[in-house]
C-alpha positions in Angstrom: -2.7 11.5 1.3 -3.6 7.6 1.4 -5.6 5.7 -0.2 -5.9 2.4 1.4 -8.2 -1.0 2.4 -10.6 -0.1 5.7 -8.3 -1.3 8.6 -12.0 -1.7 10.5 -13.1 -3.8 7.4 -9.9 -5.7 7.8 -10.1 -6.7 11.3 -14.0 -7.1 10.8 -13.3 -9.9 7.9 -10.5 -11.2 10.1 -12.7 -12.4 12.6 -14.9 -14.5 10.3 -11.5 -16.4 9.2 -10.7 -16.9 12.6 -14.3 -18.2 13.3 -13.9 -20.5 10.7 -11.2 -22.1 12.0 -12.3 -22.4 15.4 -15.5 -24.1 14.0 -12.9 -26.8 12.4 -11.7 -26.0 9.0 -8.0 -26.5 7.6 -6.9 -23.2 6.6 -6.1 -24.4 3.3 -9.8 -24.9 2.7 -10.6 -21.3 3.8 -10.9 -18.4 0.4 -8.7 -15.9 0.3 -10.5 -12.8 0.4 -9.3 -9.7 -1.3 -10.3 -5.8 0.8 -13.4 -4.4 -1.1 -13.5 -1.3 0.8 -10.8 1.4 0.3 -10.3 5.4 2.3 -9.0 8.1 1.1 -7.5 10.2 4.0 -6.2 13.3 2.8 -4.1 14.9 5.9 -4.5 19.1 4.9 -2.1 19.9 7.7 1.4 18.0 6.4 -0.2 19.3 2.9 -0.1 22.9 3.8 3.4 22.1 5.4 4.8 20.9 2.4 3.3 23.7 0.4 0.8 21.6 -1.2 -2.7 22.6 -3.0 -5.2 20.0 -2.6 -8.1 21.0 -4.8 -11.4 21.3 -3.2 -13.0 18.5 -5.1 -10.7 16.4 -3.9 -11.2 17.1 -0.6 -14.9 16.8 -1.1 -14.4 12.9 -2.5 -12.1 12.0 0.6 -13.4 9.4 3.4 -11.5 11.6 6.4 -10.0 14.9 5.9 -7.3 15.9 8.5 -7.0 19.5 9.3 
């Protein structure tokens, strides 16, 4: 089970940064931004390995279920 920042929201937000800086600004003048989107990827597979019960409401709240 994780629950992590969007890698694709990552890289998306990355590019604006870099834009910015081609465009001319000192990278001390650019925000730090802090992830606003967050997964949960529950992986059923290594669960059920590991002899692991992962309630179904769980399950039903995750981004990506691996089975």
């Amino acid at each position: 089970m994780s629950y992590s920042t969007s890698i694709y929201d990552v890289w998306r937000r990355a590019g604006f940064v870099v834009n910015k800086l081609l465009k001319g600004s000192k990278a001390s003048e650019i925000p730090i931004e802090l992830p606003t989107k967050f997964e949960l990827v529950i992986n059923l597979k290594t669960a059920k390995a590991l002899s692991l019960a992962v309630p179904l409401h769980l399950q039903q709240l995750a981004d990506e279920v691996i089975e």
